[in-house]
N, C-alpha and C positions, 0 to 999 in steps of 0.2 A: 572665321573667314567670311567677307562680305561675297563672295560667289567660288566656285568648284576651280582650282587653278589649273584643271587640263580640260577645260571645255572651250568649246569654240578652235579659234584658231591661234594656236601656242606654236611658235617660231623658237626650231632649237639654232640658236643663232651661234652664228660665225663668231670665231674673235682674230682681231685683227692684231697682228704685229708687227712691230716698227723694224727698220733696216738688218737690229743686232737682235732679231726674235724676240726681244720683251713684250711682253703684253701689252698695248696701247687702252688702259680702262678708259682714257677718254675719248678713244675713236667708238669704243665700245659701246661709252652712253649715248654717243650722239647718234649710233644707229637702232640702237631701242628706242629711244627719243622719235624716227622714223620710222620703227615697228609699230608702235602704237595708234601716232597719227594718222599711218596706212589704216589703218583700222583692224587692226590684230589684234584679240585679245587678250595675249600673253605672252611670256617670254622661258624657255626653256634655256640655262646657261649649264655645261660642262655636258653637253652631248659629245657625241663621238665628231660632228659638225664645229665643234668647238675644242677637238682635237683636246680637249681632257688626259687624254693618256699621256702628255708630254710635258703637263703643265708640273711642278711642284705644291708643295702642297699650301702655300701663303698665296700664290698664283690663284689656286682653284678657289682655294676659299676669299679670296679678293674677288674673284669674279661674279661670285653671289650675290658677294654685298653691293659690288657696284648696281647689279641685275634690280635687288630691292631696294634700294636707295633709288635708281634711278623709275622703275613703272610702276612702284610699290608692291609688299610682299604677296598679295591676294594674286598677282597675274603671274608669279614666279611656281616654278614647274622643275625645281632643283636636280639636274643629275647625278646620282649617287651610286655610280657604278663604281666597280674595285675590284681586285681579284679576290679577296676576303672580304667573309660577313663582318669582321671585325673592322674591316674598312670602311665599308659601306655605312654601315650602323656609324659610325665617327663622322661621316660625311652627311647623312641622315639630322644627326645630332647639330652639325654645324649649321646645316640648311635651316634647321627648325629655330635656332638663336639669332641667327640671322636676318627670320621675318619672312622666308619663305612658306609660303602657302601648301605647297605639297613635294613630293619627291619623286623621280621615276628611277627605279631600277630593274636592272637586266639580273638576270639568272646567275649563278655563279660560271665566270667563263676563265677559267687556268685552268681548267677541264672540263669533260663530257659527265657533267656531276647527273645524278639520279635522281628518282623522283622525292626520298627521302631528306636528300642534300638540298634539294631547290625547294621544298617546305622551309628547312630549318633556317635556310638563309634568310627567305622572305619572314617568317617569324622575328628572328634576331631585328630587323631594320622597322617592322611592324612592331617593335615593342619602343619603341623612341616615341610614339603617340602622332608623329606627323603622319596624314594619309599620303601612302603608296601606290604610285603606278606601274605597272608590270609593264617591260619592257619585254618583247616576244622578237627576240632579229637571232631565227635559228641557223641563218645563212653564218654569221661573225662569230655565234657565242659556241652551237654548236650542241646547243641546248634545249629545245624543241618546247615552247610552252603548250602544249597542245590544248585542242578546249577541256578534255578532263579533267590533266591537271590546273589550270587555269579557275574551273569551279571549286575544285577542291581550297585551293590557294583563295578565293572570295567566302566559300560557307566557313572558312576557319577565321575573315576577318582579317586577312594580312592584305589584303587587295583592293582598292576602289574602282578603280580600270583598267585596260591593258595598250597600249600600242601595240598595235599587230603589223608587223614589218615580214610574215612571212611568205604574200604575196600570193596567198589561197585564199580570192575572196569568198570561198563556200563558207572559211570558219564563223562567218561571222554569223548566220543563221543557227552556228551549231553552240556558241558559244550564248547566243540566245536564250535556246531552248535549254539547255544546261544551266545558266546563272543569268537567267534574265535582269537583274536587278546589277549584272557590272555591269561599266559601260564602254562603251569601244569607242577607241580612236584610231584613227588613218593612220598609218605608222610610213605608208612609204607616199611619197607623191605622184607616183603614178598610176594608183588607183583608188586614188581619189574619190573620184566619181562614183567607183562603184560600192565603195565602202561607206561613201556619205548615202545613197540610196538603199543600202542594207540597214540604216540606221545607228551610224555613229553620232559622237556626239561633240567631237573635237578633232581636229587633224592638227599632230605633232608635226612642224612641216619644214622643209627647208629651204622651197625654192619664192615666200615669203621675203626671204631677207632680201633677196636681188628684186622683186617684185610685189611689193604686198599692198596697195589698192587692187589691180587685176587680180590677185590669188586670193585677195577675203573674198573680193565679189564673186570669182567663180564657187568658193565654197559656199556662201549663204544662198546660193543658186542651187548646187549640188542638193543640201541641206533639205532644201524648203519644196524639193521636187519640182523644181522650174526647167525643164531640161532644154526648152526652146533659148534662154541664156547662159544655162553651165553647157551644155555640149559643144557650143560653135568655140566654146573660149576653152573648153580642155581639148578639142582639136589642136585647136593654136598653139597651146603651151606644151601640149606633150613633147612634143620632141625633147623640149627642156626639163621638164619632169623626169623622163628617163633617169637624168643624170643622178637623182637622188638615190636611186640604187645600185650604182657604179660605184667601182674602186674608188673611181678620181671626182666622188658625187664635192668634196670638199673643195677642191683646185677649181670646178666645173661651177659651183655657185658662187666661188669668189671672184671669179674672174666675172660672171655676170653683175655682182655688185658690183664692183670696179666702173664696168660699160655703162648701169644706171647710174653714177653718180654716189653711190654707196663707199664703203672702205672697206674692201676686201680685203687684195692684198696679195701676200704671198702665206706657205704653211712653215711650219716647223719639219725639220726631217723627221722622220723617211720620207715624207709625204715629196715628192719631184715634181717638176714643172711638166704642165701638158705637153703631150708633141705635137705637133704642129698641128696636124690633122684636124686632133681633139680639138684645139683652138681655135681655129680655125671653123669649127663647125657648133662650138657654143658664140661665137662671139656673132656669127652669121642668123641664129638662133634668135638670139640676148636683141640684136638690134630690130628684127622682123617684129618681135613682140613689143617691143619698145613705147609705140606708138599705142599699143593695148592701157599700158600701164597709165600711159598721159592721160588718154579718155575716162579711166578708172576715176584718175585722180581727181579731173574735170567735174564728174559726175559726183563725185563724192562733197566735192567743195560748194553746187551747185544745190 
């Protein structure tokens, strides 16, 4: 690998699908095609953002390849979630032929597995030779990576970092002091800021796809301890960040891609249409910021 593929800002991206739910890979490239430019430095495909769990299996692995064909394998950040090790490790495997850079997996989630079970899973997917990133989202899987485990899981070598999605920005001191040597990434968008100032070293991100000039720039600000430029802009954008850790965080950043000029869209079922409300109040969101993203871009091209 010509650089780390969960460092910086890795966008686990949306996929778009056409009227009859198929998979649109060309709306797909065209918006990595946009990730990049924004200035992102990677792309993250078959997250839960990417509604993974509905796809089939020629689907998912279509959609890696589109991922590494389209920003090349180094900025690819493959998800290889599954209800089984034996799936994972197959999805693991396909990532890594494919030209993907690295992989991120969650814990085993078709139960409240142990700390025994969430060893051997991460072993199994750590023996395919591609590096792994621990997915930690105890809210969905149900499965707690705590920082002990989490060490344990890095000194045995099945580990390189984690996503931490569990919205305790203390771990990240504590997961420090225990495995100084993994690295942390932002896992949720709305704390951001304070996980980039703990000392992360990438944010897995979502609200990127609908905005990504304004959200690099606030991260390399977060990042570099400038607070006089990431604070006035994570003001601004929180409200919308929010949405990353909501139900409807999917329906909430497509519909903001949509408003920027992006190809959101609609989801696959179960995923249902906002109410009105909700809409109503990302879309009032989505266009106050609007004007952030312009200047981003401005400045960026400038």
């Amino acid at each position: 690998m010509s650089r780390m593929s969960w460092r910086g800002v890795v966008v686990a991206t949306a996929l778009p699908f056409r009227e009859d739910f198929s998979v649109d890979l060309d709306a797909y490239a065209d918006n990595l095609h946009a990730l990049i430019d924004g200035g992102c430095d990677g792309v993250c495909p078959n997250g839960s953002l990417g509604e993974y769990q509905t796809l089939t299996d020629a689907e998912r692995a279509a959609v890696v390849r589109t991922a590494v064909e389209t920003v090349g394998g180094d900025r690819v950040l493959a998800g290889v979630a599954a209800y089984g090790s034996l799936e994972s490790r197959r999805w693991a495997e396909q990532a890594a032929e494919a030209g993907a850079g690295a992989v991120m997996l969650l814990p085993p989630n078709a139960y409240r597995a142990d700390e025994r079970s969430v060893l051997a899973h991460y072993k199994a997917v750590a023996e395919v030779g591609i590096p792994v990133v621990a997915y930690n989202n105890p809210i969905d899987t149900k499965v707690d990576l705590v920082p002990e485990l989490l060490a344990e899981l890095h000194s045995a070598g099945y580990i390189r970092a984690v996503k931490e999605f569990s919205g305790d920005t203390r771990r990240a001191y504590r997961i420090k002091e225990l495995a100084p040597e993994l690295e942390l990434l932002i896992g949720a968008d709305d704390v951001l800021l304070e996980l980039a100032l703990a000392g992360a070293v990438g944010w897995v991100s979502g609200y990127p796809n609908a905005l990504p000039h304004v959200c690099t720039e606030l991260y390399r600000a977060a990042v570099a301890g400038d607070l006089a430029t990431a604070l006035p802009l994570y003001r601004e954008l929180h409200p919308l960040l929010r949405w990353d850790s909501r139900t409807e965080f999917v329906q909430a950043i497509k519909l903001s891609m949509d408003l920027a000029g992006r190809t959101g869209g609609g989801c696959r079922p179960p995923r249902v249409e906002l109410l009105p409300d909700q809409y109503a109040a990302i879309k009032a969101d989505t266009l106050r910021v609007l004007p952030l993203e312009e200047k981003a871009r401005a400045r960026k091209a400038g």
